[in-house]
N, C-alpha and C positions, 0 to 999 in steps of 0.2 A: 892734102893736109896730113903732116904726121900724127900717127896714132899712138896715143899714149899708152905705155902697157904698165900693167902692174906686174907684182910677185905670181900672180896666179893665172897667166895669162902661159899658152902652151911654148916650153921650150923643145927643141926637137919633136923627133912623130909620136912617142910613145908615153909624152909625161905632162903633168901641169904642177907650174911650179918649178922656184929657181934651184932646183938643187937633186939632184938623183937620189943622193942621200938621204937629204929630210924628208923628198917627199914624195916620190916613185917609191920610193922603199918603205916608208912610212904607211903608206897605201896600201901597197902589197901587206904589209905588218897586219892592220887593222882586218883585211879583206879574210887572208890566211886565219884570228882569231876568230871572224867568224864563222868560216868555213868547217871550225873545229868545234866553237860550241852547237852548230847544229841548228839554231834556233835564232827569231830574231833576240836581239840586245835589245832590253829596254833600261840600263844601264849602267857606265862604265866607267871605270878607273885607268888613266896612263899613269904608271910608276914611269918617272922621264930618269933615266942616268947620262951623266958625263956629257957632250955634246949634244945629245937632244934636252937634258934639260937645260943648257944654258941659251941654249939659239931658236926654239921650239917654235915659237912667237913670228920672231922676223923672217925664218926660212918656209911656213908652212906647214911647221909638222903637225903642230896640233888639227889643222881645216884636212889635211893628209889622213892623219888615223881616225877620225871623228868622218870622212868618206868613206875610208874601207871600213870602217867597222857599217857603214849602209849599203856595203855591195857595190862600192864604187871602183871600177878600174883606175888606174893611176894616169890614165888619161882624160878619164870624165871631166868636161867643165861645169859638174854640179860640184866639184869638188870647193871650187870658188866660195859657194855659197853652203858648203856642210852643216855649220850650225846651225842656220834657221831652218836649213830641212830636215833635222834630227829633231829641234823643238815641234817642229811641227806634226812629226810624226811621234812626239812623246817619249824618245828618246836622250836622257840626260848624260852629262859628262864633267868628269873630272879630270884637269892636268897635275900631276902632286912631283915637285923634284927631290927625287931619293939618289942614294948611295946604291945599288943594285948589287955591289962587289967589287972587291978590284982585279979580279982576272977577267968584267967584264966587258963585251965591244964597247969604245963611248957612243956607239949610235944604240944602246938598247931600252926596251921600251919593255912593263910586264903591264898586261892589258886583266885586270881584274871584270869580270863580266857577271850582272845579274838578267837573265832570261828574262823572257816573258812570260812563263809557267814557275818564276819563281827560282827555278835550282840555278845552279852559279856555275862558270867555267874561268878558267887561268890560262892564259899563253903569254909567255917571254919569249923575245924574240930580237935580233940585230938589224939593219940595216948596213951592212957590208959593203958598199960604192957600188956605185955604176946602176942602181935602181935595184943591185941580188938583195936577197936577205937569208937570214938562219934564223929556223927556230930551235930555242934551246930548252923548252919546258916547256910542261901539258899538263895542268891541275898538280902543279908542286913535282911532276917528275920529270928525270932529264930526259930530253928528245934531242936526238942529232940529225934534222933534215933541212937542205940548202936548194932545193926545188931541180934536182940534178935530173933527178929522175921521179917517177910519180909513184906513192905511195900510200898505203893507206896503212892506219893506225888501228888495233883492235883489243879491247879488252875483254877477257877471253875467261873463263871461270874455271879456278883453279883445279882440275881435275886429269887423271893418268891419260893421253892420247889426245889432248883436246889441240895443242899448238901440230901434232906431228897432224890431224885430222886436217887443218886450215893448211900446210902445205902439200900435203896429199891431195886438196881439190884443188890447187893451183895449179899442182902437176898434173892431174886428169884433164884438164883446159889450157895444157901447153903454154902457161905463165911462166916464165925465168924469174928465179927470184936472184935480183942482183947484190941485197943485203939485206940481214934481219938481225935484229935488236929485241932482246926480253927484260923488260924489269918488271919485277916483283917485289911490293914495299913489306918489311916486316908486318907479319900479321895480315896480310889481306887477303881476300876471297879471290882475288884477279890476277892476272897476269898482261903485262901493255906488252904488248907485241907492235913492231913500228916493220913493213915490210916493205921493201924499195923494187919497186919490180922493173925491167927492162923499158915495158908496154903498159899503158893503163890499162886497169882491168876494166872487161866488158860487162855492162849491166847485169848480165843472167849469172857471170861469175859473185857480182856484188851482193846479190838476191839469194844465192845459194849461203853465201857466207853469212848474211843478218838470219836466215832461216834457220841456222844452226845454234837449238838453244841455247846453249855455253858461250855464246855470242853475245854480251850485254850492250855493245857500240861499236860501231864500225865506222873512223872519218876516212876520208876520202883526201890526199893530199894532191892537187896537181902538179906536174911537171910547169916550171915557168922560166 
């Protein structure tokens, strides 16, 4: 007897869901925002632009990012059922369609986030084809990382040696640094430092770096 498949049933090995786009990417989207607030979401806003807010519905995206925002790979077939296991875990959500820009992907998504301790995190981000994605901002600042390579992200307290001190212990543990990025917002105590390295760094390297008190946040971005 044939088997009736839905939208959410696995296309190829590595996705659920009919489209790379909306929702391997979407996934990854969600997965990636949470990776960066650190904590779980207990909840969250999709700002939908351009083609995810007008197809969001029919392709999956919203059960896609309401998955990875629960640590779901873009393969998971809990992915199917996201909503009720986000209500169930007491995790709410909202889909809102905005205008995000006009220089921006039509796949991008800005994921407003309220913790479980309360404080808030922001990640926008694209869905680029074929399941990649970029993220393009991190709590209102620009971030240019596309999972090329693995990186971590670090807000660093504004003082004379403290960025040359985080590359000087990467170099004592034989870390390449393949690209590094600094912004500094007018007026702030911090400095984001976004660091692309060749090799992900190893735990004891990660451990040194949070130790270092001028170290407020240290994410972890991976390679995918």
């Amino acid at each position: 007897m044939a088997k009736d498949y839905s939208v959410f049933d696995v296309v190829g090995p590595n996705m659920i869901g009919p489209s790379s786009s909306h929702t391997a990417g979407a996934a990854r989207l969600g997965k990636m925002a949470l990776k960066i607030a650190g904590k779980p979401v207990k909840d969250v806003k999709f700002y939908l632009h351009g083609s995810f807010a007008e197809t969001y519905k029919g392709h999956g995206t919203d059960k896609a990012l309401v998955g990875g925002i629960l640590g779901f790979q873009p393969d998971d077939a809990r992915i199917r059922n996201s909503f009720d296991l986000a209500k169930e875990l007491g995790v709410s959500f909202e889909f809102i369609k905005a205008n995000l820009g006009e220089n921006e992907h039509p796949n991008t998504v800005k994921m407003e986030m309220t913790l479980e301790d309360g404080s808030k995190a922001e990640v926008k981000g694209a869905s680029i084809g074929g399941g990649n994605i970029k993220l393009t901002e991190m709590d209102g600042l620009p971030l240019d990382f596309n999972g090329s390579r693995p990186a971590v992200i670090l807000e660093i307290k504004d003082i004379p040696g403290a960025v040359s001190f985080v590359t000087g212990l990467l170099a004592h543990n034989n870390k390449n640094i393949a690209n590094m990025s600094t912004n500094k917002p007018a007026g702030a105590e911090y400095t984001f430092v976004t660091i692309e390295t060749d090799e992900a760094l190893d735990v004891d390297v990660l451990d040194q770096l949070r130790k270092f008190e001028v170290i407020a946040k240290a994410v972890v971005l991976d390679k995918f």
